[in-house]
N, C-alpha and C positions, 0 to 999 in steps of 0.2 A: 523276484519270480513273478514277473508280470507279464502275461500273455496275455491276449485278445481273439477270439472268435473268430473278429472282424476282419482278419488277415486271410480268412481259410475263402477267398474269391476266384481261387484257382484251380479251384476241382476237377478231379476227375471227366475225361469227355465221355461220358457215358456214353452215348452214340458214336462213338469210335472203335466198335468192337472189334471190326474184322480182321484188321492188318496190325494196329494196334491204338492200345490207351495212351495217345496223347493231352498233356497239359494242354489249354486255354489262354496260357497268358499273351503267347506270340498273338492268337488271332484276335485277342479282345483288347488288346493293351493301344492304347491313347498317345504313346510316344511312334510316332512311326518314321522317327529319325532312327534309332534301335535298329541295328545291325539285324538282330533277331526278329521281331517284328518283321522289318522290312524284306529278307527274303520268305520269311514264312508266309507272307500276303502275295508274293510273286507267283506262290507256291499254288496257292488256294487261283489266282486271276491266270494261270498257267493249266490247273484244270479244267474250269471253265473253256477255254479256248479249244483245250485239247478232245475234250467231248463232243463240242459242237464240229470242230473241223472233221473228226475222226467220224464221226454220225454220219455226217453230208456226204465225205470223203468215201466210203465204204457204201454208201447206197447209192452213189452216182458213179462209181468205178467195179461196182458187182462185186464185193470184197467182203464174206459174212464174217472173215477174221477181224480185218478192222471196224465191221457193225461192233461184234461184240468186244472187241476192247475200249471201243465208244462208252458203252456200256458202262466196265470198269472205272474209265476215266468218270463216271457220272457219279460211281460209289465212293470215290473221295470227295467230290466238289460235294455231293449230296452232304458227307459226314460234316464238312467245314461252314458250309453255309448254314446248316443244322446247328452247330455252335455259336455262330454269331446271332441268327437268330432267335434263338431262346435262352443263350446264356444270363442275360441280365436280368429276364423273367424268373430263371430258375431261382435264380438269387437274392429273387426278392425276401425282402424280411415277412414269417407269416401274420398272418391277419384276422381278427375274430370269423370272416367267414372259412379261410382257410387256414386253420391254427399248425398242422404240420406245413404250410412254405407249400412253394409253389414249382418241385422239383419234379413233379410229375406233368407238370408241362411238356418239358425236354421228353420224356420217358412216351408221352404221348404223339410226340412228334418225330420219334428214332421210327417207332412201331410203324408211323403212316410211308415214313421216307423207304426204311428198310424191307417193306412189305412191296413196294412198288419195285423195287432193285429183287428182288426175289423171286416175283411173277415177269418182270424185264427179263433176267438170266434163266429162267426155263423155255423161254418163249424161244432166246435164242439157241439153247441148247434141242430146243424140238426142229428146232429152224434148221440148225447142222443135219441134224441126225437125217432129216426128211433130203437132203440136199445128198448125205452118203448113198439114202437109201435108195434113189435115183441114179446115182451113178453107177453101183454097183450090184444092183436087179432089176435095174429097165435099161433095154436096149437105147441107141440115141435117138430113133424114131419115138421112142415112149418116151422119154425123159422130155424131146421137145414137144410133144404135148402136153404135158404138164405144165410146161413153161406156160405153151400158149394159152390153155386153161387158166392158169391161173389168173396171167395178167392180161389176154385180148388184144395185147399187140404184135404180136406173132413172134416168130422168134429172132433175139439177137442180142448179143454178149452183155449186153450192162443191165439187161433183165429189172431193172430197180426192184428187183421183191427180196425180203429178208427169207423168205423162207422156200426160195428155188432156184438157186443160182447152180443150177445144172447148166446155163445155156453157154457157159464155156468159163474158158480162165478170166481171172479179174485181171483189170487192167494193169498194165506196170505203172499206173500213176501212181496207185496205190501205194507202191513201192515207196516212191519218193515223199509219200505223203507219213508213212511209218517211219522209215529212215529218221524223218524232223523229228517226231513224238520223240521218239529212241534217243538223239541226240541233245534236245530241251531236257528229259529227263536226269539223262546223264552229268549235262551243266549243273542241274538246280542238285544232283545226290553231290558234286563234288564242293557247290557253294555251301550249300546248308551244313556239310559237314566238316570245313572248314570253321566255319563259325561255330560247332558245336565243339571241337576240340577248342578253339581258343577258348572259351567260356567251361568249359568242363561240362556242358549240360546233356542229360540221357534223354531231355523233352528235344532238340533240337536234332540229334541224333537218332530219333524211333522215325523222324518225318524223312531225315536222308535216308535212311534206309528203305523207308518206303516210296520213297522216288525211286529205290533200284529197283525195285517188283518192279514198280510201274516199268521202266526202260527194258525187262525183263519180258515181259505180257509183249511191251511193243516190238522184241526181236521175235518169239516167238508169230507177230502176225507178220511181220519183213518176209522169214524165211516160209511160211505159210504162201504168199504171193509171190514171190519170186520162184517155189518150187514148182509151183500150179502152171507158171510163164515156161520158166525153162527147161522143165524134166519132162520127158515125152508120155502124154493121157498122164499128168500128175493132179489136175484139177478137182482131185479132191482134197489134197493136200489145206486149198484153203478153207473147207468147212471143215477139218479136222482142228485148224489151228483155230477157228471159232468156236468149232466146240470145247477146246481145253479151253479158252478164256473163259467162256459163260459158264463154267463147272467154278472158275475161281469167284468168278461171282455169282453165284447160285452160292457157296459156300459162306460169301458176304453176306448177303442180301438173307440167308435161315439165320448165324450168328446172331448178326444185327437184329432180329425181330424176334428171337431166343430171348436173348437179355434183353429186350423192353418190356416183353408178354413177364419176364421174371419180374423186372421190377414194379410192374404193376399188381402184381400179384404179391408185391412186400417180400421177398423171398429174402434171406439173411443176407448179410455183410458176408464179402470172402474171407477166406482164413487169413487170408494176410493180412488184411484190414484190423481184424479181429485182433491179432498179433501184435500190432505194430500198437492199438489200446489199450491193451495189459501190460505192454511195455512201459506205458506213458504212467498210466495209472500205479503199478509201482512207483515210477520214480519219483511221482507225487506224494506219495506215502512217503518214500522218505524223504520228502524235504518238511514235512510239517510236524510239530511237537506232536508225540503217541502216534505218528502216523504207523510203527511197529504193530501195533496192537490190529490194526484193522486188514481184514481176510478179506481181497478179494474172490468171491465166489462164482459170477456169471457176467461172460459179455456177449451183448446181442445189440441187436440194430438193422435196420432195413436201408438200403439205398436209394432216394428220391431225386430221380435225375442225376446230378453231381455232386448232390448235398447226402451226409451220411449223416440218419440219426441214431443216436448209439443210448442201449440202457446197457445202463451196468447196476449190478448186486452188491452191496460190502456189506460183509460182517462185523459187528462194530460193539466193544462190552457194554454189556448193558445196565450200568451205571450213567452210561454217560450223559450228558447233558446235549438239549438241544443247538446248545453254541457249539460246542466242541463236533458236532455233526455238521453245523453248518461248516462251521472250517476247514475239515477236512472234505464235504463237496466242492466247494469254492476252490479248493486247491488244485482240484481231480477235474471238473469242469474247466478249468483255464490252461493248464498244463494239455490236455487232451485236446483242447480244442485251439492250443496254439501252436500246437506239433506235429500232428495227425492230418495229412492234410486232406481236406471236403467233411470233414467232421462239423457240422452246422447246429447239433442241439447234442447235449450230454444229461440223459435222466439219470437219475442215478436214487436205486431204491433201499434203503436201509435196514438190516434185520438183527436181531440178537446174536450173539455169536454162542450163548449157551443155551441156546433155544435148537430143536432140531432143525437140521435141514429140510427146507421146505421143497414141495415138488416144484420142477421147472415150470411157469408156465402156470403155478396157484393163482395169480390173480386175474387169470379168467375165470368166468360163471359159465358155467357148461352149458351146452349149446342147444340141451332139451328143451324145447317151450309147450309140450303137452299140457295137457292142463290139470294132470294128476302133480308133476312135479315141479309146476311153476303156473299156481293159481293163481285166478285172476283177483286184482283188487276191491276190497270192500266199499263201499259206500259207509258213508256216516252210522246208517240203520244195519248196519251186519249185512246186505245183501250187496252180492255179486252183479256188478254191474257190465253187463256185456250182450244187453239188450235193449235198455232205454237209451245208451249214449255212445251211437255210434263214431260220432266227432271225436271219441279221444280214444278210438282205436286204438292209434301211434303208440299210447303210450304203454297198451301193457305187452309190449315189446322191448322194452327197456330194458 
């Protein structure tokens, strides 16, 4: 029964909140012969591509659908690049300045990425709305000054502004430019998910499915431009179709920066998580002599970055000797932390079991620092010192 900690390097992608919690191992892994690996990385250098084309592609063909799936496309490259670059930090083992680990890195860097994808998707989503609301309460005399207000080169179809393509339908290159997205997408949901049936993997499989949104978002901007081209005064069609993408990343971009602002705040382990450690820790119990005898009573833990740290409570008779406590931690910290997987530190705090149940959450010191119930320290001579020695302020905060 020998487990290791040091296996649990594949945590959770905490900044993957929106579409979904994919594993780390394809994007970090070192083998890039790996079937897996290798289209996962195609995956990631195939957003990339598709943000920047779809960017340029939509602001130089007057197309606010394919701005904002640009966009879209930016919330996954965002999530994957976010993982390479703080995974190894998150990871790091912690250190006397940072004794919980350095998982609030990553948590720090979800918040900055997914705050910018959130003000990005309102922007566009204002951008739509201003573009309907021209078309359909300003005459084409208003509408084209708007245009020309805005941008001072008078008026004419490719307008480059993200937030006034009143000045007619987007190009049909656009078209052809959507069409590619849609059908790259299409490729990479059928390889990726090939390779996840052969391998049986749910991590390789949550990424093909999310190629299909992706190819999804991109029909929705196809027929957004082509109704705008071919259905007669349809031109609004295509700030409609950018306003439903920018709602799906508006949707991304709050998620994502929901759960960083949580986990910087320490807010609990999910229930699953929780679940799946009371499971573990049973069956620790029973592999170890008297493990019978010992009650678990509470599991809590905070998630930092991708790393989870977990306290747990047992009840344990109170006879027992200091060995017999050690070995029944030792058993419960390896089993949990060889099973459970982002599980990074397992406290685990011991109480009597004929002793009453203690409140949740006793060993904090209550958070009054008045100075009726939490008096300042004496000096050697009985007097209260909180006038000659302002230098140790700090300390009667303690």
């Amino acid at each position: 029964m020998r487990f290791t900690t040091q296996q649990q390097t594949r945590g959770h992608a905490g900044h993957g909140h929106h579409h979904h919690h994919h594993d780390n191992v394809y994007l970090t892994s070192t083998n890039k012969k790996d079937a897996g690996v290798r289209i996962t990385r195609i995956g990631l250098y195939s957003n990339l591509g598709m943000a920047i084309v779809k960017g340029a592609g939509g602001y130089a063909f007057n197309s606010q659908s394919m701005v904002a799936d640009a966009w879209h496309s930016l919330t996954d490259l965002a999530s994957d690049v976010l993982t390479l670059a703080t995974v190894s930090w998150s990871l790091r083992p912690p250190t006397a300045a940072f004794p919980q680990g350095f998982g609030k890195v990553e948590s720090l860097g979800s918040l900055g990425v997914s705050s910018m994808l959130l003000f990005g998707g309102l922007f566009m989503c204002m951008s739509s709305c201003e573009s309907l609301y021209a078309h359909f309460f300003l005459d084409a005399e208003a509408a084209r000054q708007v245009l020309e207000h805005a941008h001072g080169h008078g008026h004419h179809h490719h307008g480059h502004g993200h937030g006034h393509g009143v000045g007619g339908a987007p190009s049909l290159h656009a078209a052809w430019l959507a069409a590619g997205t849609v059908a790259v997408k299409e490729w990479l949901y059928h390889a990726t998910m090939k390779i996840a049936r052969e391998r049986k993997s749910s991590v390789l499989a949550s990424n093909a499915v999310h190629h299909r949104v992706d190819s999804l978002t991109g029909i929705v901007a196809l027929l957004a431009i082509l109704g705008a081209n071919l259905l007669k005064d349809a031109t609004w069609l295509d700030p409609v179709g950018g306003l439903f993408i920018s709602l799906l990343v508006i949707r991304a971009g709050f998620s994502n920066t929901l759960s960083a602002l949580y986990e910087l705040a320490d807010r609990s382990i999910d229930k699953e998580v929780s679940e799946s450690v009371s499971k573990q820790v049973v069956k620790s119990l029973e592999d170890v002599a008297l493990g019978h005898e010992v009650e678990l009573r509470d599991v809590t833990g905070v998630k930092s970055g991708q790393n989870y740290l977990v306290d747990l409570e047992l009840a344990v008779p109170s006879a027992w000797t200091v060995e017999e406590v050690h070995e029944v931690e030792d058993a419960v910290r390896t089993r949990v932390g060889g099973k459970v997987r982002g599980v990074r530190r397992v406290r685990v705090r011991f109480v009597p079991k004929t002793a009453p149940v203690p409140d949740r959450f006793d060993e904090f010191i209550p958070g009054d620092v008045s100075p009726r119930s939490s008096p300042e320290p004496e000096d050697e001579d009985g007097n209260h010192d909180h006038d000659h020695d302002h230098g140790k302020g700090h300390h009667k905060e303690e």
